[in-house]
C-alpha positions as CSV (number, residue, x, y, z in Angstrom):
1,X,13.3,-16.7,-29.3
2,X,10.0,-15.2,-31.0
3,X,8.1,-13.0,-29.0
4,X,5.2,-15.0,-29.1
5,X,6.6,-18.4,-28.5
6,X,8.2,-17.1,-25.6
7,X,4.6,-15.5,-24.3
8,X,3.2,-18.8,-24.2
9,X,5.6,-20.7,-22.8
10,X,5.1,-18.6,-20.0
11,X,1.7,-18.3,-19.6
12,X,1.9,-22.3,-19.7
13,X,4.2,-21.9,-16.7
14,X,2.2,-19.3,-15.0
15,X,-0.8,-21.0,-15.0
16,X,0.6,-24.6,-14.1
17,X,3.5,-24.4,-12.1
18,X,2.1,-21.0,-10.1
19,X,-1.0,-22.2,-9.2
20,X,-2.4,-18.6,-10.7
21,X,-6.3,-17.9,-10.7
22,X,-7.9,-18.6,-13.8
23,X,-8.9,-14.7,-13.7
24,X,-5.4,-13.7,-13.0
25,X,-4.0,-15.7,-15.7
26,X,-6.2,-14.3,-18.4
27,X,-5.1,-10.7,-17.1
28,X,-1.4,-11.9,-17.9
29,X,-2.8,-13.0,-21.1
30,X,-4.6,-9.5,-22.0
31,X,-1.6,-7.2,-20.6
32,X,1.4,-9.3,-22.3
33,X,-0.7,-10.0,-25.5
34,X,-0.7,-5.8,-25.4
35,X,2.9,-6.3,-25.0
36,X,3.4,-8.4,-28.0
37,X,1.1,-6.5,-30.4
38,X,3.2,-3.2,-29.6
39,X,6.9,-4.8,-30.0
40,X,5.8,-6.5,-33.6
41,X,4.4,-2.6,-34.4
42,X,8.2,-1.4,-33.4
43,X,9.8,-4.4,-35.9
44,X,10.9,-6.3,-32.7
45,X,10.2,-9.8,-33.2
46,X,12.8,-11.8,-31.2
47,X,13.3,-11.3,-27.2
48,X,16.8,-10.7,-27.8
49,X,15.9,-7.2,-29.7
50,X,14.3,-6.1,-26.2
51,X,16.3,-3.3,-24.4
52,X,15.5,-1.3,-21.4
53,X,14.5,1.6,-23.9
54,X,12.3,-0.6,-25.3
55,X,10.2,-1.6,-22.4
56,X,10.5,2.0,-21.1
57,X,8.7,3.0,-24.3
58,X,6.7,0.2,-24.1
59,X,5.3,1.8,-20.5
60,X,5.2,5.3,-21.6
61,X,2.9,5.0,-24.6
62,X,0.9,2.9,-22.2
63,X,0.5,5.6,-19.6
64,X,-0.1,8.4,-22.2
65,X,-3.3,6.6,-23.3
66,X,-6.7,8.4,-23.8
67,X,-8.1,8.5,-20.7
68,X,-5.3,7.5,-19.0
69,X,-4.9,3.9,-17.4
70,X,-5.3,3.9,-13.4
71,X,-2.1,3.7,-11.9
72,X,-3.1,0.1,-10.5
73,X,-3.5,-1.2,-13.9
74,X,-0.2,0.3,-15.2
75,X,1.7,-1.2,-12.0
76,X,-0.2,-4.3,-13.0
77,X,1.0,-4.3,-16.4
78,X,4.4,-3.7,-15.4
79,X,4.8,-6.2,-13.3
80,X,3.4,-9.3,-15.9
81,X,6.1,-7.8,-18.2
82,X,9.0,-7.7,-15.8
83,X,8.1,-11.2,-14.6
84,X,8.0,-12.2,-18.1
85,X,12.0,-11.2,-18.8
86,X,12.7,-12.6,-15.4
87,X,11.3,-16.5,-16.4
88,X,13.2,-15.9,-19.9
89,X,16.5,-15.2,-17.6
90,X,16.2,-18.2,-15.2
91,X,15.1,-20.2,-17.6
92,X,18.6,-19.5,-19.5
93,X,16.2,-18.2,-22.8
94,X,17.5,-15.1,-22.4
95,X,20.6,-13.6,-21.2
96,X,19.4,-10.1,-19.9
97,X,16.8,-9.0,-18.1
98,X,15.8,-5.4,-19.9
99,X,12.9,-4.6,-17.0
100,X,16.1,-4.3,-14.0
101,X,15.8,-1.0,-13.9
102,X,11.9,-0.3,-14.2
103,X,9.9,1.3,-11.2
104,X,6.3,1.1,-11.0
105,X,5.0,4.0,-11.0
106,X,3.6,5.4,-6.9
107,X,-0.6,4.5,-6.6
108,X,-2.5,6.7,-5.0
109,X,-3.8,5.3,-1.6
110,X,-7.8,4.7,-2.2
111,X,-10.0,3.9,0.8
112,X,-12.3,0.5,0.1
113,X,-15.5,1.7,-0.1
114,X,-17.8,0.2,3.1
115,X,-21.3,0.5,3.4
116,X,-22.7,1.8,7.0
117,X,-23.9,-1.4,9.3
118,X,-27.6,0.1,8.5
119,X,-27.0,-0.3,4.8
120,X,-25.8,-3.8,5.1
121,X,-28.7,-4.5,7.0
122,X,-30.8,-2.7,4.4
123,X,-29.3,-4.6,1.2
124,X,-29.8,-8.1,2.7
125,X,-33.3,-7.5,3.8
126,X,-33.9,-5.8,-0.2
127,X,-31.9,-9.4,-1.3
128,X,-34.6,-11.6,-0.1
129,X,-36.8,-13.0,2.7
130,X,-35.8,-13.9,5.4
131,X,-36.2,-17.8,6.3
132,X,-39.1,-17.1,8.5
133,X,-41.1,-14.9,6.5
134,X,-40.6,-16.8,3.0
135,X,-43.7,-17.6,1.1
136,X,-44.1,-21.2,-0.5
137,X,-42.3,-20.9,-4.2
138,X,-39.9,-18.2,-3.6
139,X,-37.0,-20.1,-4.3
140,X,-34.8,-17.0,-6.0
141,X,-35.5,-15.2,-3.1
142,X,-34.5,-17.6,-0.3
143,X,-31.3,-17.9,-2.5
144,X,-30.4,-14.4,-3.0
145,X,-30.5,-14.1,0.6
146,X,-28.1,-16.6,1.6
147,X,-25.8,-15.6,-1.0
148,X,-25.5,-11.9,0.4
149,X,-25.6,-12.8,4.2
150,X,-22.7,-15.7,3.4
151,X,-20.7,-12.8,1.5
152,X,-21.2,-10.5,3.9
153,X,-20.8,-12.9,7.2
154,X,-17.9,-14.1,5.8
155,X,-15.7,-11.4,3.5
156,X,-15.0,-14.0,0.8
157,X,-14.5,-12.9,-3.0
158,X,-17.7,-13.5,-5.1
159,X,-15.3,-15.8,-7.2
160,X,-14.8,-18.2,-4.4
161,X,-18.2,-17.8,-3.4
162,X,-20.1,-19.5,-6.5
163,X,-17.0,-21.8,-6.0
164,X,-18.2,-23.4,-3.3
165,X,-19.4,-27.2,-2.9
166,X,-21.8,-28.3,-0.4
167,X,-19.6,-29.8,1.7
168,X,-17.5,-26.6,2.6
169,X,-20.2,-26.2,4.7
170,X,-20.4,-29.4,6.4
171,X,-18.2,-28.6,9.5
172,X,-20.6,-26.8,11.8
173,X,-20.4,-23.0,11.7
174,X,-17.4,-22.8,9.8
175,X,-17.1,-22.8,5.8
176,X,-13.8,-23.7,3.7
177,X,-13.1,-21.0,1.1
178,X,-10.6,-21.7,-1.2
179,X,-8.8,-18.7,-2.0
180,X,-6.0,-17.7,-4.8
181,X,-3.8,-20.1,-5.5
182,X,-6.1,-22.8,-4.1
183,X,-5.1,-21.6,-1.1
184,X,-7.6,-23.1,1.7
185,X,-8.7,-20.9,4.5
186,X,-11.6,-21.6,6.9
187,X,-13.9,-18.6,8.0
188,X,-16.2,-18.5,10.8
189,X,-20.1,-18.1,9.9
190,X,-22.2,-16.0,11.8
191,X,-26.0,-17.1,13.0
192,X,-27.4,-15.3,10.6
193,X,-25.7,-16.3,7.5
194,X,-26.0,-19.9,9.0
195,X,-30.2,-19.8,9.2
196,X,-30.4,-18.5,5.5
197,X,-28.1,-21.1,4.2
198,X,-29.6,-23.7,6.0
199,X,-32.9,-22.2,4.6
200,X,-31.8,-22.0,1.1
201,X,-30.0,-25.8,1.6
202,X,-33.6,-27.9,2.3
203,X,-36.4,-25.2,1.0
204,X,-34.2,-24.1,-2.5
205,X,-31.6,-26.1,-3.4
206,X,-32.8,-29.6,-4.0
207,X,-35.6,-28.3,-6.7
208,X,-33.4,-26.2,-8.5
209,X,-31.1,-29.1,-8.9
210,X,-33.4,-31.3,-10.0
211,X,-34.1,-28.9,-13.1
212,X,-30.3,-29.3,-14.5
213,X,-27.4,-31.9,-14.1
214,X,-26.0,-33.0,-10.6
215,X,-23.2,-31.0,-9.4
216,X,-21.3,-29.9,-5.4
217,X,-21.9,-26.9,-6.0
218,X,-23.6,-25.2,-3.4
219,X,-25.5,-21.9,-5.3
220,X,-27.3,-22.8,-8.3
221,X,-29.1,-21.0,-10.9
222,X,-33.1,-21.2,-11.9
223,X,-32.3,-23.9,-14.1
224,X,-30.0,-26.1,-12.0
225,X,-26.8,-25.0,-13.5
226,X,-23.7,-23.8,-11.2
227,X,-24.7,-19.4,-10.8
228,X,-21.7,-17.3,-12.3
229,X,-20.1,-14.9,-11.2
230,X,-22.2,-12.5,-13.6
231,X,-25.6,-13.6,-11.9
232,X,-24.2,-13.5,-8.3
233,X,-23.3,-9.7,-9.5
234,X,-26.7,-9.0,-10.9
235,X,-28.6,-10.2,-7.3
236,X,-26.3,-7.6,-5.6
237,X,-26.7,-4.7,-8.2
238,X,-30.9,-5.9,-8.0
239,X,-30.8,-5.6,-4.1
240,X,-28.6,-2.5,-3.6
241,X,-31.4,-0.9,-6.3
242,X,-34.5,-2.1,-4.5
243,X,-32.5,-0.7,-0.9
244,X,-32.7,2.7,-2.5
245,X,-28.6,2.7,-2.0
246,X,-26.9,5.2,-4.8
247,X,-23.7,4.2,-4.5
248,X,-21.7,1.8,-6.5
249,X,-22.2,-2.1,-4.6
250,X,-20.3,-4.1,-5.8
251,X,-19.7,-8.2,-4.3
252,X,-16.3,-6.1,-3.0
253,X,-18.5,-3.4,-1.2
254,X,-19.5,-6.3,0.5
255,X,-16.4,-7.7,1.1
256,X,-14.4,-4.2,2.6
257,X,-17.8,-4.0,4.5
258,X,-16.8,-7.2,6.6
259,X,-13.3,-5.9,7.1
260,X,-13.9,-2.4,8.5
261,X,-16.8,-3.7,10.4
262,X,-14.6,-6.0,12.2
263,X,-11.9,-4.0,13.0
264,X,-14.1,-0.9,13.9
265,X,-15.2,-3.5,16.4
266,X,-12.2,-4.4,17.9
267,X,-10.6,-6.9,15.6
268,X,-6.8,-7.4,15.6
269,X,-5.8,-6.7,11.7
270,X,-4.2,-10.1,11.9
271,X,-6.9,-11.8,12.4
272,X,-8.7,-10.3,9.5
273,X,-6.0,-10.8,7.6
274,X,-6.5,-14.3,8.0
275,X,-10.2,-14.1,7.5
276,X,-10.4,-12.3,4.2
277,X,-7.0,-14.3,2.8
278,X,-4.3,-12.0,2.4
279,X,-0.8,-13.2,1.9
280,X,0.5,-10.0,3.4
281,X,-0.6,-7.8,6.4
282,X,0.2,-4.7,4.3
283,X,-3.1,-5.3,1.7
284,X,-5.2,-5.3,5.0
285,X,-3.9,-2.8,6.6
286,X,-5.3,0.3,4.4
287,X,-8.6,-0.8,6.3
288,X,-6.6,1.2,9.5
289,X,-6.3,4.0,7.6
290,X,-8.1,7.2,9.6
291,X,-9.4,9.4,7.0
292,X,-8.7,13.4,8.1
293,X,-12.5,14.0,8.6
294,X,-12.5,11.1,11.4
295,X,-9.2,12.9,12.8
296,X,-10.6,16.0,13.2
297,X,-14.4,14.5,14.6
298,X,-11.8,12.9,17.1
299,X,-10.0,16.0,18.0
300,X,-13.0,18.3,18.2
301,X,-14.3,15.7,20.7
302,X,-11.4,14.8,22.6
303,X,-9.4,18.0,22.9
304,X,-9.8,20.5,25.8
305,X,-9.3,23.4,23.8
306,X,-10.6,22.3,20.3
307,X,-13.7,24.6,20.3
């Protein structure tokens, strides 16, 4: 089969039969259309033609690149290509799969980035007013600041933020998030982010939807429209500028922010596995990690013969 028919065909199957994120499915998209482009530059135009050589060399010119790819990009990559050969194979298009053998390559173990508790508190007061101190036509404002305390309150990605509809609020202090996959979860919120919502719901809302069309969703923009994810990122990078905070913030700051807040509180990692929507206890679980400079604050403290 061409190369290209083939890409498609999965992609179709990817995104229908998977249930894959629009954002994941355009990764697949990018990485494989990479793939493509590079096999058509070797003179390989039919899946057949693919080897194990082939899609080694495929993954070597890839990781020799200038700068480098990050090894979570390159495991990324080769995993859309090995489940590529794999559909071909059960799908009885192809007869071998060449990716068997492939390993991804070992990622370096990063720590989320988390702001302190006092820099949370910082960006969300920089984000807006506060229900109680709002002036009479600060609608961005009041809106800003239920959008960061709702991220922050409840650890949800800014994607399935914006892509919320009024009535995932509507059962008390709890909101449904709809996660990857369409995967429903419901999250707890907190008084806080409860008050500025509520806030932003009767004060905000109904003016700025009267300036566009009528839509469920619950965050709007200016002009009435649904806000993106773009403008949801612009209020954060806005308030983490006006908080005087110099590192990176990102809607994901907020995000591993919730997680190592909780369990520095006491949370089970279970329970915030549930919370935040992971499939598998192992992606929250490098919120445990203890880095060596809280090791040895510990053991300078604790020990009886440390100092």
């Amino acid at each position: 089969m061409r190369i290209e028919r083939a890409i498609d065909g999965y992609l179709r199957h990817v995104a229908v039969e998977r249930g894959l994120s629009e954002h994941t499915s355009a990764a697949y998209r990018r990485d494989l259309g990479g793939y493509a482009r590079w096999l058509e530059e070797q003179g390989i135009a039919d899946t057949d033609a693919v080897t194990a050589d082939v899609v080694s060399g495929f993954i070597a010119d890839r990781a020799s690149a200038d700068p480098p790819p990050a090894a979570s990009s390159l495991a990324r990559l080769q995993s859309a290509v090995r489940s590529f050969h794999r559909h071909l194979v059960r799908e009885g298009l192809s007869d071998d799969d060449p990716t068997g053998r492939l390993r991804p390559p070992k990622a370096a173990r990063r720590l989320p980035k988390a702001l302190t508790i006092a820099q949370v508190e910082a960006l969300l007061e920089a984000s807006g007013p506060a229900a109680s101190d709002a002036q009479p036509g600060d609608l961005a404002g009041l809106r800003d600041r239920a959008l960061l305390e709702l991220l922050y309150a409840t650890g949800a990605r800014i994607s399935e933020i914006v892509q919320l509809d009024v009535d995932d609020l509507a059962h008390g202090d709890v909101l449904r998030v709809r996660g990857k996959g369409d995967k429903e979860r419901i999250v707890p919120i907190g008084s806080y982010a409860r008050t500025a919502v509520d806030a932003y719901l009767t004060r905000v809302r109904p003016e700025l939807s009267r300036r566009g069309r009528a839509t469920p969703r619950l965050f709007l923009g200016v002009r009435g429209a649904p806000l993106s994810r773009q403008s949801a990122w612009l209020v954060i990078r806005q308030a983490a500028d006006r908080a005087g905070l110099t590192a990176h913030v990102s809607p994901h700051t907020l995000r591993h922010s919730f997680a190592t807040h909780l369990l520095q509180g006491g949370a089970d990692v279970r329970v915030v596995q549930e919370l935040l929507g992971h499939a598998s206890v192992t992606t929250t679980q490098i919120y445990t990690y203890v880095s060596p400079d809280a090791l040895r604050d510990v053991y300078v403290t604790s020990h009886p013969r440390a100092r």
